[in-house]
N, C-alpha and C positions, 0 to 999 in steps of 0.2 A: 504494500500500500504506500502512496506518496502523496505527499500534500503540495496541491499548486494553488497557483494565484490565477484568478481569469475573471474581470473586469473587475478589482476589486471586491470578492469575491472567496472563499474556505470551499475546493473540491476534493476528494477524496477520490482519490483515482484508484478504479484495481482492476489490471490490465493484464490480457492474456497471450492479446496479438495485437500487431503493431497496427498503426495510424488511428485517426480519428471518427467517432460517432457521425450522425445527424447535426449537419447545420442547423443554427438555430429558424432556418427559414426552411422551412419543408412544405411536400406539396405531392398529389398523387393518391395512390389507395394502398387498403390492406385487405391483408385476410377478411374473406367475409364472415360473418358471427351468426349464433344462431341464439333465437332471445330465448330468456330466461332469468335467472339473478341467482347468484350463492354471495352469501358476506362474505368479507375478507377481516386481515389482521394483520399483525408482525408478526411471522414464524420463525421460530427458532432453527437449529440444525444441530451439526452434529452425527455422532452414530443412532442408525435406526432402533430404539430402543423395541425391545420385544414384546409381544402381548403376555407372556408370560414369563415375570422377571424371575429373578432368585428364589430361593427359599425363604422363609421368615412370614412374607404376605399372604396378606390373608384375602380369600376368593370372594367375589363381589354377584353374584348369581343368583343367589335367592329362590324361593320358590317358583316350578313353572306354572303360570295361570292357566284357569281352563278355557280360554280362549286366547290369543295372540294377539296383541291390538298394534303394536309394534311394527314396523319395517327395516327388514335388514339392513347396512348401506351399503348404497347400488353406486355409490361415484366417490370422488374424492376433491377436496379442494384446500388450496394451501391454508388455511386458516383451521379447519378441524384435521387435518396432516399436523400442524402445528400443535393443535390438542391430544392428539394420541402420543406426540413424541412428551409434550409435558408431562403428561398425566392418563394413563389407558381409562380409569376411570370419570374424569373430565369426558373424555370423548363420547363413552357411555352416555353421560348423564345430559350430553347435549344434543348428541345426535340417536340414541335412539329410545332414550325415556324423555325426550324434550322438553325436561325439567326448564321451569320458568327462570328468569335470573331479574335483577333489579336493572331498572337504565343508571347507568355513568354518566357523568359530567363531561370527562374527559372524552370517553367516547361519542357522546352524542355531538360533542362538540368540532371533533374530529370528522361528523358526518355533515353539521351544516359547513363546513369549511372547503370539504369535498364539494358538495353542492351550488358555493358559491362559486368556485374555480371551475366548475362544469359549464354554469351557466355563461358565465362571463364571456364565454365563446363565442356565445350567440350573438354578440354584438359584434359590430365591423371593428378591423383592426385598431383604427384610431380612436373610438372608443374604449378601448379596455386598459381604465387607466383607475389607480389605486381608488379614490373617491368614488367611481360608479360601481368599483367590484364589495367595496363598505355597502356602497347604499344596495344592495341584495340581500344585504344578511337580516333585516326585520322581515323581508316577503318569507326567505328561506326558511328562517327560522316560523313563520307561521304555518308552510307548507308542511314541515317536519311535524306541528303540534296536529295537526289535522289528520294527518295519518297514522298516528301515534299518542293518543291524546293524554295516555300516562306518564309520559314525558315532561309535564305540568310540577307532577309529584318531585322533579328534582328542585323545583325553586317555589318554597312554602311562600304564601302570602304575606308572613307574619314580617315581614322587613320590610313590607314595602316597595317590594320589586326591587331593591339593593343586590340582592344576590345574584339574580336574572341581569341586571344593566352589568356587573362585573361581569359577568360568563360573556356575556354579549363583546363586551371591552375587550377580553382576552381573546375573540374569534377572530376580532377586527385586528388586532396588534398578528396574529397569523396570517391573515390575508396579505397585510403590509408587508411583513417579511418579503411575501413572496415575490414582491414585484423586486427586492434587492438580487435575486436570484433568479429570475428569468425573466425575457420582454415578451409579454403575451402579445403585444404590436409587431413582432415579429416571427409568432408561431399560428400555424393552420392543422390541429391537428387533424389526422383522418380519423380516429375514433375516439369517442370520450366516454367513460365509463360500460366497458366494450367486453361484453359478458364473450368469451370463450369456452368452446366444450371439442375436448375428443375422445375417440373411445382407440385405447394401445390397442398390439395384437395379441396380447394378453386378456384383454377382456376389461382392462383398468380403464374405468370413466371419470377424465380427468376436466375441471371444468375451474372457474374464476371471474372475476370483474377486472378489468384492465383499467388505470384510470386516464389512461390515454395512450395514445400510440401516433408517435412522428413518423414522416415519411418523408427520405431526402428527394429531390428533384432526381437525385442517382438511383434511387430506389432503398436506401439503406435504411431499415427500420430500428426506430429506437422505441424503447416503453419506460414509460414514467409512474411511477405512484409521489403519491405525495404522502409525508407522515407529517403529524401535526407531533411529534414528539421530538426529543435530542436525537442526534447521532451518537449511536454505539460508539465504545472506544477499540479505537484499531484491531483488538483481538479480539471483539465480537463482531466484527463484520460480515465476515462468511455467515452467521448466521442469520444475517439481518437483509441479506442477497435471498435466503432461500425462497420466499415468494417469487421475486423478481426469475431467477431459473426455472422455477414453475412456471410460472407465464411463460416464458420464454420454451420453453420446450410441446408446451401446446401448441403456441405458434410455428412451430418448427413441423412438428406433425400432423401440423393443419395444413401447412403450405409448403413447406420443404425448405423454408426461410429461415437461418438463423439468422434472429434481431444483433442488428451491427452494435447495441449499447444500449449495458439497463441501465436505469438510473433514479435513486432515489432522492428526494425534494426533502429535507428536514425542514420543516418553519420554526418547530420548539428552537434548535439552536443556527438554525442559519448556513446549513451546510448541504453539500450535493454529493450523494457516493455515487459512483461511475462504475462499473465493469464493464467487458466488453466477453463476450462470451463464445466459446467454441464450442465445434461438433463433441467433443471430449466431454466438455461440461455437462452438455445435455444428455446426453449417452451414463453418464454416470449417476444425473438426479432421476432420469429414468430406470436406473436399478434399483435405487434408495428408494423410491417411491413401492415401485412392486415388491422388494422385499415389508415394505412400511406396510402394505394392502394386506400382504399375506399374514402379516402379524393379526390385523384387523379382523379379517378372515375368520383367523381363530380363534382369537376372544371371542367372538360374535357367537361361531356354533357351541363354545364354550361355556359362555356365561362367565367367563372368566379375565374380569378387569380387575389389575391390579393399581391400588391409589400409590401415587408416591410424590411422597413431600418434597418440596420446594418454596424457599422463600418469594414464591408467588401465591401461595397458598392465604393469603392474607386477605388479600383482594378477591380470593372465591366466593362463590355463595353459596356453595353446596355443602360447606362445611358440618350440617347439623345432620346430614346423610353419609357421613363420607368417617369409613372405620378409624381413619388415620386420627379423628378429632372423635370420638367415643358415638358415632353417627353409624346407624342401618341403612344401605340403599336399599330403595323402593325394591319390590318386588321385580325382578326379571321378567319384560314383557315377550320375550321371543321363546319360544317353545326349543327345548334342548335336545340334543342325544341321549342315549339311554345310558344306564349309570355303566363305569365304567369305561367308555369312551372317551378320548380328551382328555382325561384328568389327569394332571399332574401330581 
């Protein structure tokens, strides 16, 4: 990793192969998408941790109900790839007991910010200037309330909308960054918020939200997410790439296109990490993945998620279910194998 200067500016370069990305002027098309939506996240990395770790843990399967109300999972996306690598039973408790969780501040926060830099597009170049992409964020955030109406519950009335005009404050001090870090007056992207699906020849259904996708006049495509958070410190960054590879690899087996440069948008601290990615890369997050599935796999016919702690564990909410904190998970909604099969 290397730290440059580029118009006044903190990039975080991590580079595979020589020359450079997408001009900041692009223009042309991409992969075409097929609709749909899965959430996204920051995923971690790392080795694929197994669905059935050590000895010590304790099994998470519970009784089989007399009926199945549950669905297996049919696809994968960087964001619960991420939750199984945390946690096997995080992943359970989200994707297939679709335990409730509370709204975030930080997260919701993080979505109308998204939404405003989406929008902002829709205006002609010369428009999209820091003051019109501000004035978005009371529609945004109205549009947010309206779909989502529990979202209310994060800013009590009892202040007087003080807490809400802060939250608000800090959206807009994001948005600002962002014009220090790239010219939207001089970017066209081909796609904004640009749901991706494939299915390997494995059978793995691989899927995502893109939050943009540049296209050079050359044809060289770049993908952008934007994080409203700091940049990782140099020795987490491979992990903080791992969505972006994912993207990237769909796109590749969507179209046969490896993206000339990922790139991520920090607004928390103001920085740009860059990779530029090879047929190697993706060949090898395609193994990680399918071996990551086949873990999943098993837990699933299993009944068998193991919890395991991390000082992320703080910010769960499943804590009062969860063995690690003196918690019972819900009854196992998938119907299992007969005894003696799978068990470790």
């Amino acid at each position: 990793m290397r730290v440059l200067s580029v118009a006044g500016r903190r990039v975080l370069s991590m580079t595979t192969s020589p020359g450079s990305g997408p001009d900041d002027a692009v223009s042309g098309s991409v992969p075409g998408s097929v609709p749909g939506s899965v959430p996204g996240a920051v995923p971690g990395s790392g080795a694929v941790p197994g669905a059935v770790p050590g000895s010590g843990a304790v099994p998470c399967s519970g009784a089989v109900p007399a009926q199945a109300v549950a669905v297996a999972p049919s696809s994968l996306s960087p964001s619960r790839a991420s939750d199984f690598m945390r946690c096997p039973l995080l992943y359970r408790f989200r994707v297939i007991d679709k335990l409730p969780e509370k709204p975030s501040a930080a997260a919701t926060r993080g979505t109308l910010v998204h939404a405003v830099l989406e929008r902002l597009f829709d205006h002609p170049a010369p428009e999209r200037t820091a003051p019109r992409a501000k004035a978005l964020i009371p529609g945004q955030w109205d549009r947010l309330l309206e779909s989502k109406p529990e979202l209310s519950e994060l800013f009590p009335g009892g202040d007087e909308g003080a807490g809400l005009e802060r939250w608000l404050g800090e959206a807009e001090a994001l948005v600002d960054r962002w014009f220090t870090l790239e010219d939207p007056t001089r970017l066209e992207p081909v796609e904004r918020e640009f749901f991706v699906e494939t299915e390997l020849e494995s059978g793995l259904r691989l899927r995502g939200i893109i939050d943009r996708v540049d296209v050079a006049p050359t044809g060289e495509v770049r993908i952008v997410d934007y994080k409203t958070g700091k940049a990782p410190r140099p020795e987490y960054a491979e992990g903080a790439l791992f969505q972006m590879k994912f993207y990237a690899l769909v796109v590749w087996r969507l179209k046969r296109v490896v993206p000339r440069r990922l790139q991520l948008v920090y607004l928390g601290s103001g920085d740009v990490v860059t990779y530029d990615p090879v047929i190697e890369d993706l060949e090898r997050m395609e193994r990680k993945l399918l071996a990551l599935w086949e873990a999943i796999r098993e837990a699933t016919e299993t009944g068998d998620w193991r919890p395991r702690q991390s000082k992320l564990c703080g910010w769960c909410d499943h804590q009062a279910v969860c063995p690690e904190f003196g918690g019972t998970p819900p009854v196992y909604p998938l119907a299992l194998p007969s005894a003696g099969r799978g068990e470790s």
